[in-house]
C-alpha positions, 0 to 999 in steps of 0.5 A: 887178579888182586882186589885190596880194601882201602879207605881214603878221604873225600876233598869235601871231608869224610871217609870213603870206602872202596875196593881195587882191582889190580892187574897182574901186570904194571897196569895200562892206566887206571879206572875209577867207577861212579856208581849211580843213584841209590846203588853202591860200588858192588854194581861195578864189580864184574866191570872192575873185574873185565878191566883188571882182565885187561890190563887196567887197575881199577878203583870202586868205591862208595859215595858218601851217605852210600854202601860202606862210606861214612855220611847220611844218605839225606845229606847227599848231593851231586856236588858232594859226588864230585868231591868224592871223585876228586878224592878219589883220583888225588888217592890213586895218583899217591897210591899208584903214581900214575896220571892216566886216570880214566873215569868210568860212570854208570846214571847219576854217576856219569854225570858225576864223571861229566862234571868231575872231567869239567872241573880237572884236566888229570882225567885222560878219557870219559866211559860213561854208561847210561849217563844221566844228563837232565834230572826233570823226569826224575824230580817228577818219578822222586817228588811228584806233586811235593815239591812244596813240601819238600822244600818246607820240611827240608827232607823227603821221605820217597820210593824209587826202584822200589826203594824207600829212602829219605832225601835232603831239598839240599839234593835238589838245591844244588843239583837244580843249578847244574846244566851239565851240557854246558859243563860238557862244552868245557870238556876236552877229553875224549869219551865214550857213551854206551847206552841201551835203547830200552833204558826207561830210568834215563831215555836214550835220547839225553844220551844222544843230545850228550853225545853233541855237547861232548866235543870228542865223544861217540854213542854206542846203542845197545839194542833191546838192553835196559838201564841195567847191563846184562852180563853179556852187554857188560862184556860187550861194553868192556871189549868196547872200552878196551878198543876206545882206548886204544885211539886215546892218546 
C-alpha cells in the first residue's frame, strides 16, 4: 500500500496537513477520516490502513488548530471542522476525480460528518464511530462551574482525558446553536454507526437516538468495547464497513 503526504486548503482559509493511503488498485471510492476531540489524524491510521486493504483510497488529516495543521488550538470550532472537511472533499475529488466520497468520523468528528453530509449532497454514504450528537455532558466534564468565566475571559484554560489544554468561548458559541438531529433529518445518505456499549466519554444511547434521526442508517453495538476501538474491534468494524458498502448504491 502506498501512503503519500499532502497538504491542502481549508474552504474557511488555512493549510491542513494529512496523509493518503492508496490501494494498489484503482481504488472502489474514496474515504476521508474526521479525527475526534483533542486527537489528530494518526488515531485513524490502522483504520486507513484496513481500507486501502480493501480496495478503498483513504484520505487522514488534521483539523485546524490540531496535529500538523496550521492554526491555534484556542480558535477552534465545530464549524471551522466543517470547513476543513469541505476542504478536504474539494481536494480529493481534484486530486482523484473521483465523486464517490465516503466520510468516516470517530467523537466530535462524527458529528462533523453528520453536519458536513447535511450541508453536500457529494457525500455517498456515512461511517460514523461513537458519534457525538449532544455536547451537554461534555460542557459540564470541560467547564464545570465556569461557564461565567469562560465567557467573560474569552478563553478557558481546562483538562480533558487527561489533557491540559486552552479552548476559545467562540467553541461553545458556536456549537451551543448546532441541533445535530435536525441536521440529520436533512440527511439522505446512507449510514452506519458503530459504537461500544461501554463507551463512558459519548454514552450509547445518543447513538441510539442518532440512529432515529438518520433516515437510512443502522447501529451496530460492540459489546464491552469503549469509546476507544481495540485493534480487533477495529477489524471488526472494517469488515463491517466493507459489507455496508456493498448495499450502497
Amino acid at each position: 500500500m502506498e501512503t503519500e503526504n499532502i497538504f491542502f486548503e481549508s474552504t474557511a482559509g488555512g493549510r491542513l496537513a494529512g496523509v493518503f493511503h492508496f490501494p494498489p488498485q484503482t481504488p472502489k471510492a474514496v474515504f476521508i477520516t474526521c479525527h475526534g476531540f483533542l486527537s489528530a489524524k494518526g488515531s485513524h491510521a490502522k483504520v486507513a490502513q484496513m481500507l486501502a486493504e480493501k480496495g478503498f483510497a483513504a484520505l487522514r488529516f488534521d483539523f485546524y488548530g490540531c496535529g500538523e495543521s496550521g492554526g491555534d488550538f484556542e480558535n477552534v470550532t465545530v464549524s471551522r471542522f466543517v470547513a476543513d472537511l469541505e476542504g478536504a472533499m474539494d481536494y480529493v475529488k481534484v486530486r482523484v476525480k473521483m465523486d464517490k466520497l465516503i466520510v468516516y468520523g470517530s467523537s466530535l468528528g462524527g458529528m462533523v460528518a453528520l453536519l458536513g453530509a447535511a450541508k453536500r449532497k457529494d457525500i455517498r454514504a456515512l461511517v460514523l464511530r461513537a458519534p457525538l450528537s449532544d455536547f451537554s455532558g461534555l460542557w459540564k466534564g470541560m467547564a464545570g462551574n465556569r461557564m461565567g468565566e469562560w465567557e467573560r475571559k474569552g478563553f478557558l484554560d481546562m483538562e480533558l482525558f487527561g489533557i491540559k489544554f486552552r479552548l476559545g468561548y467562540g467553541f461553545y458559541r458556536d456549537a451551543a446553536h448546532i441541533n445535530v438531529h435536525e441536521m440529520a433529518k436533512k440527511i439522505t445518505a446512507p449510514a452506519i454507526i458503530f459504537h461500544g456499549d461501554r463507551d463512558s466519554v459519548v454514552p450509547l444511547e445518543q447513538s441510539r437516538r442518532l440512529a432515529a434521526s438518520l433516515a437510512n442508517s443502522r447501529l451496530v453495538v460492540f459489546e464491552g468495547a469503549g469509546h476507544r476501538f481495540e485493534e480487533g474491534e477495529e477489524k471488526r468494524m472494517t469488515e463491517g464497513i466493507a459489507g455496508f458498502l456493498r448495499s450502497v448504491p
